[in-house]
C-alpha positions as CSV (number, residue, x, y, z in Angstrom):
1,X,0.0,0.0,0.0
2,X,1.3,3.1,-0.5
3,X,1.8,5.7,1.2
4,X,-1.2,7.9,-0.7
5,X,-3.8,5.4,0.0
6,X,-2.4,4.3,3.7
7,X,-5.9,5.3,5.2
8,X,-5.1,8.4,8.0
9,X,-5.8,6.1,10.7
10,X,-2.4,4.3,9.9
11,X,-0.5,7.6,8.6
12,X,-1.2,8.5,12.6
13,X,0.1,5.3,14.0
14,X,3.3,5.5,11.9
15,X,4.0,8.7,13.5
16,X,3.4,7.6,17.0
17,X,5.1,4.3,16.1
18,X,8.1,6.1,14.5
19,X,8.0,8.3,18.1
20,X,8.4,5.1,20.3
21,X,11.3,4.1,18.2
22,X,13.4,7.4,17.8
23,X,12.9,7.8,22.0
24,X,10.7,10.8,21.9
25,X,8.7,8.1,24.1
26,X,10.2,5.5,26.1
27,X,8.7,2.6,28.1
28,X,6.1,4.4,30.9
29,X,6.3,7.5,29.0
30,X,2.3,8.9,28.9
31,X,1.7,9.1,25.0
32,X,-0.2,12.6,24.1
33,X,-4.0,12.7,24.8
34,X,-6.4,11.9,21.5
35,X,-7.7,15.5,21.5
36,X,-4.0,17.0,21.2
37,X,-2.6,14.6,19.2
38,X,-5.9,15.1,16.8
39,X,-4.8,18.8,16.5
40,X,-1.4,18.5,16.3
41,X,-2.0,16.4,13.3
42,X,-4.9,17.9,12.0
43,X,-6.7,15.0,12.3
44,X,-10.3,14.2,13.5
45,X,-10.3,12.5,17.1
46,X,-11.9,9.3,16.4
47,X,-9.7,8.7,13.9
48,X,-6.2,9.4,16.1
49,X,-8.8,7.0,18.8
50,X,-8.9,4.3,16.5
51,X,-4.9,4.4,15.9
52,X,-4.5,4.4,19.9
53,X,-6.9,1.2,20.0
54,X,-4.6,-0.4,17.7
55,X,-1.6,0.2,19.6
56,X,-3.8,-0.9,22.9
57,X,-5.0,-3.9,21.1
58,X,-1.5,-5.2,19.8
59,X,-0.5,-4.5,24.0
60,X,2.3,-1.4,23.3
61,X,0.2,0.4,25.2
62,X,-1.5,0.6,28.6
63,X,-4.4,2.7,29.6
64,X,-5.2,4.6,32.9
65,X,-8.6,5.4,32.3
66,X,-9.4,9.0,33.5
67,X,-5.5,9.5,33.3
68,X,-4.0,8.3,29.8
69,X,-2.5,6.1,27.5
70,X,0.8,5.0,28.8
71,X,3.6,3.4,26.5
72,X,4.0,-0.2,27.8
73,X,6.8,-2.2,29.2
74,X,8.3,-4.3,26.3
75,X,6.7,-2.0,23.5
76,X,10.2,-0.5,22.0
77,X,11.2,-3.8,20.9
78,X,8.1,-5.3,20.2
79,X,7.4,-2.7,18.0
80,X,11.1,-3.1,16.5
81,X,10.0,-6.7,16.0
82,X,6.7,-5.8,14.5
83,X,8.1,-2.9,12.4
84,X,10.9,-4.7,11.2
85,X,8.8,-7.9,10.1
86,X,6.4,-5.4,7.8
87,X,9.9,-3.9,6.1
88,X,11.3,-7.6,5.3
89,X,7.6,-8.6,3.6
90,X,6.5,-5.5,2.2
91,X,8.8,-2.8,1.9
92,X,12.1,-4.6,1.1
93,X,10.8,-7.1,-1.9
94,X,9.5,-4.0,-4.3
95,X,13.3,-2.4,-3.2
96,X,15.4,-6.0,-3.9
97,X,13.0,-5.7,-7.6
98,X,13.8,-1.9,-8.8
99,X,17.9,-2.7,-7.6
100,X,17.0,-5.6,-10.2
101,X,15.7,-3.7,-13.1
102,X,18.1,-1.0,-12.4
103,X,21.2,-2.8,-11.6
104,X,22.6,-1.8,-8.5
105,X,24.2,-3.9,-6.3
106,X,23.8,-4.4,-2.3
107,X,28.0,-3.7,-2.5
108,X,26.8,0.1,-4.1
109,X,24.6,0.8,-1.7
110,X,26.9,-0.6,1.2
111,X,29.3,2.0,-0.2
112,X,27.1,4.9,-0.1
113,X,27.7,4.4,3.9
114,X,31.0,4.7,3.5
115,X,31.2,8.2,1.8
């Protein structure tokens, strides 16, 4: 899927996903509330809601009711695990393709690194 028809739902927990693994939030770190995350984003609540819920449902987060949403014990890697399985299925195989047709080789990229 890409990224222009990733429905917003998802767009939102990418960025809250991508938060957990840069640090921004660590392990027992409270996650923004629905209603500010909605307007930092732009987004309508229910929709930021329903990206929370998926977070709660896969257990990276916990929730306080009448307090917050809480990033859960285990999350950061579970998330790595979970973030790094979707890359190797669907991100990588369209990449390994193009390299392919185009002809570049995993040694030209490794040497981009270098310079």
């Amino acid at each position: 899927m890409s990224e222009a028809t990733k429905p917003v739902y998802l767009k939102l927990r990418d960025i809250i996903a991508a938060s957990i693994l840069d640090g921004q939030y660590g392990e027992g770190d409270m996650l923004p509330s629905v209603r500010s995350f909605a307007a930092a984003q732009g987004a309508n609540p229910l929709t930021v809601a329903k990206a929370y819920q998926g977070f709660q449902d896969e257990g990276l987060v916990e929730v306080q009711r009448g307090v917050g949403m809480y990033v859960a014990k285990g999350a950061t890697d579970k998330l790595r695990r979970i973030e790094r399985t979707n890359f190797m299925k669907n991100v990588w195989p369209p990449v390994v393709k193009q390299m392919r047709q185009i002809g570049i080789s995993p040694q030209e990229l490794l040497s981009l690194e270098d310079s």
